[in-house]
Structures are given as C-alpha cells and as structure tokens.
N, C-alpha and C positions, 0 to 999 in steps of 0.2 A: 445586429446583436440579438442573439435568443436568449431572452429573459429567463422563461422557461427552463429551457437548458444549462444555464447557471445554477440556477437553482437546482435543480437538479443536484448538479455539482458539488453544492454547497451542502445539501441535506445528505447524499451519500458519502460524503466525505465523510460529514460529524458524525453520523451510523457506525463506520466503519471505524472511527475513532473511540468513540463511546465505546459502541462493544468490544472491540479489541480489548484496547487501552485501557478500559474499565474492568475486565474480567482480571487482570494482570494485576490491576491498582489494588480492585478491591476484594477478589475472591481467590486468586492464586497462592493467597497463604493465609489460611483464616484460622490456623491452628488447631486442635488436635481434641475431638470428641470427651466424652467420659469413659468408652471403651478403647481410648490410645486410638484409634482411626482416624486420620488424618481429614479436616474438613475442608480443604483447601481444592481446589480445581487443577492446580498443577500444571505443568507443560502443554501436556495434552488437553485442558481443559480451553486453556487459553489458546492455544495453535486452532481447536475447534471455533473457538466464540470470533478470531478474525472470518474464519470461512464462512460461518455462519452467516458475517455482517454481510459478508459478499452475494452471497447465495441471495437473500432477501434484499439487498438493495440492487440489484443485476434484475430480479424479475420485478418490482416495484418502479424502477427508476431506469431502466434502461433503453426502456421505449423511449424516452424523454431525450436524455443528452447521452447515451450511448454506455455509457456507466463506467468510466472511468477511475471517479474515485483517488488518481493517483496521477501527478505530475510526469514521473518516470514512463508511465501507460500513454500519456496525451502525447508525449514526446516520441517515444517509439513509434505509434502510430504515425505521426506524422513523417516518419522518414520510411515504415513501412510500404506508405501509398494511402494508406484508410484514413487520412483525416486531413483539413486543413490548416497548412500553419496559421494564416490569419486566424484561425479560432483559439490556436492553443495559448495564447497568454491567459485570457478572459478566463481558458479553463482553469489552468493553474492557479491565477487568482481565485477564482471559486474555491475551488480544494483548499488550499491554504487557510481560506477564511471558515470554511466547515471545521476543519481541521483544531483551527485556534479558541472555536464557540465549545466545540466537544473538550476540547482540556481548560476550557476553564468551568464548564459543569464537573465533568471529574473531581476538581480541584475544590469546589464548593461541596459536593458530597462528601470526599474523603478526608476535607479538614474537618469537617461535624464531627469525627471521632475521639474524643479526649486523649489528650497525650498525643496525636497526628504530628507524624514527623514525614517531610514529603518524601526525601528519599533523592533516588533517580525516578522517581516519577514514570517508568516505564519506559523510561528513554532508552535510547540505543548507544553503543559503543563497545571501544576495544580497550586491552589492554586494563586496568584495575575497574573499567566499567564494561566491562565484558561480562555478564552470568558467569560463563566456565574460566576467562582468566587468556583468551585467546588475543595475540597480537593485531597489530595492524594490517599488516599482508593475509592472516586468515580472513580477519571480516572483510576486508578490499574483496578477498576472491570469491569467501560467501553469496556476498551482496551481487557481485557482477552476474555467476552463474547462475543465481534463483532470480534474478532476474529479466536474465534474457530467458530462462525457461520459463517466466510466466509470462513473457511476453508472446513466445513462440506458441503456445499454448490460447490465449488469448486470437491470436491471428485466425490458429485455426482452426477452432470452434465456431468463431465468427463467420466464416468464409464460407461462399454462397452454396456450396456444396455438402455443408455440416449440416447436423441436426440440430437447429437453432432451438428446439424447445429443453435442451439439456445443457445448452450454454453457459447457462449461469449456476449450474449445481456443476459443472466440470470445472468452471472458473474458481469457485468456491471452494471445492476439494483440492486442487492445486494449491491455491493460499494458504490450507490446513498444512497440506503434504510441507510446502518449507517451512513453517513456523516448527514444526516437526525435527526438522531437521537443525534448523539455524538460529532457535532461540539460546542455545546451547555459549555460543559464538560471537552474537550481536543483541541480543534481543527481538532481532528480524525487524529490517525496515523493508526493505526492497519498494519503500514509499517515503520521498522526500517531505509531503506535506505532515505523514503520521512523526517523523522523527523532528520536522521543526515545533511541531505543538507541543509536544513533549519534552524537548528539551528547553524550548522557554522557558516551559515553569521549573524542569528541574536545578537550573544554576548554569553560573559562565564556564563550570569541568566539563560539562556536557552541551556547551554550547561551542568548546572549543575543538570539538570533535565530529560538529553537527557537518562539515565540509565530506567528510566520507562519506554521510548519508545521503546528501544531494549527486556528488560525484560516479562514486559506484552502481547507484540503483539506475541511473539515468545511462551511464555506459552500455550498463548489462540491458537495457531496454531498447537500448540503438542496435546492440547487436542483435538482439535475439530478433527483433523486427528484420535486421537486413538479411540475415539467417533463413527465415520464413519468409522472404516478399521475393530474395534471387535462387533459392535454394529448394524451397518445396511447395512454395504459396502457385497458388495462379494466377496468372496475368490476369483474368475476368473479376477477380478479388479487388483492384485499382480502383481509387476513384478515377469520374470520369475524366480525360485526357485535360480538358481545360482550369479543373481544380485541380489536379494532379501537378499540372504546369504549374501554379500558383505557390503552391504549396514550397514545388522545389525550389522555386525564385526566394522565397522568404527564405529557405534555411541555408542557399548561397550566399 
C-alpha cells in the first residue's frame, strides 16, 4: 500500500471538492452590487473554479499518486490498461474520504451565514433537481458522453508520446469545457466521489438520485478508456504485461 499516494488522493480530492463545490456554494449567487451588476461568479465562474481545482492539484499532486481525484478516472484507467485494479479500491476510498472532509468544511463555512438554508448543497440531479429542469435520459446521456471524453482526453495527454508538461492545464480546461456545458443539465458530476459528498449533506431527494451519479459517470469512463486503449491509444501506453495481466484478472 502507498501511503503517500492515498494521500495524495485524499488532499486532491477535497481541493477539488472545496474549489468546485465551494465556488457554487458560496459565490455563484452572491447577489447584486449597488450599480445593479451582478456579484455572483455564475456558470462560468464556477465551471472555471473545478478546472482550476484540477489544473493545481494535477501539477502539485500528480507526481505522487497520478491525480486522479475521481472514482469514475481510477476505474477507467483500469480497464484502459494504465493502472492496477488491486490499487483501485484504496483509491476510491481516498477520494470518497477527501471528498466527505471538503463537504463538511463547506458545510461549516456556509452555515456561519445567518439565516443559512442548505439547499441542494451543490448536489447533482435530474428532473425538479436539475438547474434547467432536464429529465432523466438527458442527465444519463450528459454524464455518460463527458465522461468518456474526459476520460479519452485524460489517456492521451498522458500517453508516452504527449507533451506531459501541459497535461494538467489540458486536463483542467477539459473539466471547465463540460461544466460549461453540463451544469445547465445536472450540476455536472462526471465524478462519483464529488456527487456522494454533496448529496450527503444535501438530504434523502438527493440521495435518492445519487445511483445516476455513480452509474453514468463510471460507464462513460469505461467507454471512453476502451475507446482510447483499442481505438487510438498505443499499445507502448500499457502497463507492463505482468500488471496488465493482474489488473484484467481483478476485473474478470
């Protein structure tokens, strides 16, 4: 077990939570200047502040345990070829528990507010917990496609043949680019750990729905891995044959 690399896990995770999740919580509607201008961060404020989290915990934390950050990412990878399933539970526990540390700071700052009502908490979902009011089948398809495209994205920036010192500002701008898109829709998970922390604290309506979040993000991670590992990845991208072998033994 790599202690280190947990860790890791754990601190990118709740970065990634925090600044998200936190830009959303506590800045994305802050109400309205003395000149009627809006002081809030908005969509776009918030779709920036996840990429952000990425961008700085991808070059801070990536040397360490690869920077994953995301259950649905540790998963992918593993059926990609780039990682091994014996590692991936430990990871996901890390995450999880980064995950749960950053929403309950969240939850400690933004109750300090008089009058704090929590709300959906940032949480994710469909149908009357949708932002625009979109059904079940949109956020299912949302979540599947932006997630195999960050995962395909992901593979290969990584990949021995990229320019590894822009990996983590490519990875980063990609996570802007669907929150971009997909806040609209779901709130944008395309990350199981970010949507169970969040729906914790927001109640059992949003915990009843937390099954898409896990579901979809995790699909569209398998595909977009297998997509990029038979489709346009290279064989020399693999780990090597003997954790490779391992790897696929675990997920038979």
């Amino acid at each position: 077990m790599n202690v280190k690399a947990l860790a890791a896990e754990v601190i990118g995770t709740f970065w990634l939570v925090l600044g998200g999740c936190g830009a959303a919580i506590i800045a994305s509607d802050f109400g309205v200047g003395g000149n009627g201008t809006s002081l809030g961060i908005g969509f776009l404020g918030v779709s920036l502040a996840f990429g952000l989290t990425v961008v700085t915990g991808a070059y801070a934390l990536g040397h360490v345990s690869g920077g994953h950050f995301n259950p649905a990412i540790t998963i992918g990878l593993v059926v990609g070829g780039r990682f091994e399933a014996a590692k991936a539970v430990g990871y996901v526990i890390a995450q999880l528990v980064g995950a749960m540390i950053a929403a309950t700071v969240l939850y400690g700052i933004a109750s300090g507010k008089p009058g704090y009502e929590i709300g959906t908490f940032a949480a994710n979902g469909y149908d009357e917990f949708s932002p625009g009011g979109y059904g079940l089948g949109s956020a299912f398809l949302v979540e599947v496609v932006l997630t195999a495209v960050f995962l395909a994205v992901i593979m290969g920036v990584t990949s021995k043949k990229a320019t590894p010192a822009v990996g983590g500002l490519t990875i980063g701008l990609t996570l802007t680019l669907i929150h971009l898109i997909s806040i609209p829709v779901t709130n944008t998970s395309v990350n199981p750990a970010r949507s169970t922390s969040q729906a914790i604290f927001a109640g059992s309506d949003q915990l009843k729905q937390l099954w898409l979040f896990w579901l979809a993000p995790i699909l569209g991670g398998v595909l977009g891995a297998l997509i990029h590992r038979y489709v346009v990845g290279d064989p020399e991208d693999l780990l090597e044959p003997e954790e490779l072998a391992q790897g696929e033994a675990t997920l038979r």
